[in-house]
C-alpha positions as CSV (number, residue, x, y, z in Angstrom):
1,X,106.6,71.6,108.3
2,X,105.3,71.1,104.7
3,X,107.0,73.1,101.6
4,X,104.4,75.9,101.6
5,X,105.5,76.9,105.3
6,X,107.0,80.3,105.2
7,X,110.9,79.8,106.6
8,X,111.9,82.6,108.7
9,X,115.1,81.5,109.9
10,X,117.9,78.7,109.6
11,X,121.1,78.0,111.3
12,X,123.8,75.4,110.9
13,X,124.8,73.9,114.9
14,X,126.3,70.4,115.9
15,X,126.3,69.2,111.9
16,X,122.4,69.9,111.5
17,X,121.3,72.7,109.7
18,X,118.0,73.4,111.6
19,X,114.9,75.7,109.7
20,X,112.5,77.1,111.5
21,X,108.8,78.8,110.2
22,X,106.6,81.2,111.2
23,X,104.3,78.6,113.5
24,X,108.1,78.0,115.4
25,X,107.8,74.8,114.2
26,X,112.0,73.3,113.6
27,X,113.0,70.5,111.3
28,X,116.6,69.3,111.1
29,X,118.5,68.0,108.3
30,X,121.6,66.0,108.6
31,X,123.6,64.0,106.5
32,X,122.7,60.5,106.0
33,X,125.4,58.2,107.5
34,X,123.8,55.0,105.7
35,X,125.3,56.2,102.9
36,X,128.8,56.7,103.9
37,X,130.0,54.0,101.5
38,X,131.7,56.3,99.4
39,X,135.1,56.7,98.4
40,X,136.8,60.4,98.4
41,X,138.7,60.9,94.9
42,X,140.3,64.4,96.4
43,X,139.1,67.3,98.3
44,X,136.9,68.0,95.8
45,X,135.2,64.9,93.8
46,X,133.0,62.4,96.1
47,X,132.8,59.5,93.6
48,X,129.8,56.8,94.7
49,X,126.2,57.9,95.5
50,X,125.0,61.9,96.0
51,X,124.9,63.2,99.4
52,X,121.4,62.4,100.6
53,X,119.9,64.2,103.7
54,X,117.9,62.6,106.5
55,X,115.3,64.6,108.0
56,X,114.5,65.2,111.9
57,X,110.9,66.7,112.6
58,X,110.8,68.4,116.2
59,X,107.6,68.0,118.0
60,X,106.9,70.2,120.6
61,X,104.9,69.4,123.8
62,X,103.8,72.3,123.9
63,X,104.6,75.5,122.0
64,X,106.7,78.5,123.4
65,X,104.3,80.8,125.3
66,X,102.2,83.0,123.0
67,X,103.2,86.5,123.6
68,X,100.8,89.2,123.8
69,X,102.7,91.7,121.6
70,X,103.1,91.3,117.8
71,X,105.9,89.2,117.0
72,X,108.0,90.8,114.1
73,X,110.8,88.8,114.1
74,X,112.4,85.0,114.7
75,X,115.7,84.0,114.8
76,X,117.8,80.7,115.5
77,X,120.8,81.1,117.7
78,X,123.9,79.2,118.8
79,X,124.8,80.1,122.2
80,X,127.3,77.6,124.5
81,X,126.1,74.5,123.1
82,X,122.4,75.1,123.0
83,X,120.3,76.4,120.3
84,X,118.0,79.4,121.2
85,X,114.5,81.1,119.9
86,X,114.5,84.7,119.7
87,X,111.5,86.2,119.3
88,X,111.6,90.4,118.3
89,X,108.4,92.2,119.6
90,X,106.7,94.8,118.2
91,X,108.4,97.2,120.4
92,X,112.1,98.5,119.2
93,X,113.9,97.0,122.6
94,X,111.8,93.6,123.4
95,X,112.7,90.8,122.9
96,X,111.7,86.9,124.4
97,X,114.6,84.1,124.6
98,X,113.6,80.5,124.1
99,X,116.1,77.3,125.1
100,X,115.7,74.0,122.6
101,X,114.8,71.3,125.0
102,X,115.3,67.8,123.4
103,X,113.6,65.0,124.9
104,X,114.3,62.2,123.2
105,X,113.2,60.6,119.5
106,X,109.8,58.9,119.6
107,X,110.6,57.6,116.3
108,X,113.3,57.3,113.5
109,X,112.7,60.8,112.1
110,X,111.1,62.9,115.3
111,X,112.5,64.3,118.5
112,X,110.3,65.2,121.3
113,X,111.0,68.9,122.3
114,X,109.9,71.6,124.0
115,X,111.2,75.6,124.0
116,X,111.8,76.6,127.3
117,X,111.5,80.3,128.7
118,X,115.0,81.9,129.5
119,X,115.3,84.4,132.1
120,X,119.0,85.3,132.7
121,X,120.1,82.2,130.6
122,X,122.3,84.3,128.2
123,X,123.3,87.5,130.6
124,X,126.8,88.5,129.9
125,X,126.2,88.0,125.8
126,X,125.8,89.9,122.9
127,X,123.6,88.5,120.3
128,X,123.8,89.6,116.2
129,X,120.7,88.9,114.7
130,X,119.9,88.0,111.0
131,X,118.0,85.7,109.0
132,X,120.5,82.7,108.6
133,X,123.7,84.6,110.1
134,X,122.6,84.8,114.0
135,X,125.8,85.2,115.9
136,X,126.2,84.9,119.8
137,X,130.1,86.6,121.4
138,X,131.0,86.7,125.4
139,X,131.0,90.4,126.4
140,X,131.9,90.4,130.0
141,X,129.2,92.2,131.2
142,X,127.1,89.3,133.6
143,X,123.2,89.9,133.9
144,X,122.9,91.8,130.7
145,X,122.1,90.7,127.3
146,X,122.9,93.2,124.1
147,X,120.9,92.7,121.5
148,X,122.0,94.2,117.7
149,X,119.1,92.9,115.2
150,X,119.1,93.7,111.7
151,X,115.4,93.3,111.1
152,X,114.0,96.7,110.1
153,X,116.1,99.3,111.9
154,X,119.2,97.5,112.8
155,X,119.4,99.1,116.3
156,X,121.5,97.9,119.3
157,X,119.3,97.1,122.4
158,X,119.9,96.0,126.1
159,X,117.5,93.1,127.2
């Protein structure tokens, strides 16, 4: 992901704060524990180095299927543990649901991944999407996903 990319969509999950661009290409930042050699003056002042970042580049195997509608949307999403892909089609109600896959790092700074298709994956949740504010709550209602995105009409859908 180089700094011209377009960023569609970022979310903050298991201390990473993961961006993702219009190609669905993800890159992770996380804190740098080398330099944890710093001394806390109070809640407030860090006195010893700045915080510097490390950077985790995801490289897929292969990317998510191409859909064959226009795609007018992407969104990040914390669901149970797992970070998801939601892609917004050019129709009101579709949507497509994508599972982050790690594989394993096949070097220092890059993970081997994969988005995976989900079928029924998140039934039984209701998903609030947003650029940077995606939001995934339990309804109770197995086999059926509600979707409320705020891209363009902000409209409640089932899925």
């Amino acid at each position: 992901m180089l700094p011209e990319d377009t960023v569609v969509d970022m979310a903050f999950f298991r201390d990473h704060f993961f961006i993702l661009n219009e190609q669905e290409d993800l890159i992770a930042f996380t804190e740098d524990s080398r330099d944890n050699d710093f001394e806390i003056g109070n809640e407030y002042e860090v006195i010893g180095r700045p915080l510097t970042m490390t950077r985790i580049r995801y490289n897929f195997q292969a990317s998510a299927d191409r859909s064959r509608h226009m795609v007018i949307g992407r969104f990040l999403v914390e669901s149970e543990g797992k970070i998801y892909m939601v892609r917004h089609l050019g129709a009101p109600d579709a949507f497509e649901f994508f599972v982050l896959v790690e594989k394993g790092f096949i070097s220092p700074d890059t993970m081997l991944a994969r988005w995976s298709k989900c079928t029924n994956e998140l039934g039984g949740r209701a998903l609030f999407l947003g650029m940077g504010c995606s939001r995934s709550e339990e309804t109770g209602m197995p086999g059926k996903v509600i979707v409320h995105c705020s891209y363009r009409d902000g409209g409640w859908f089932y899925a």
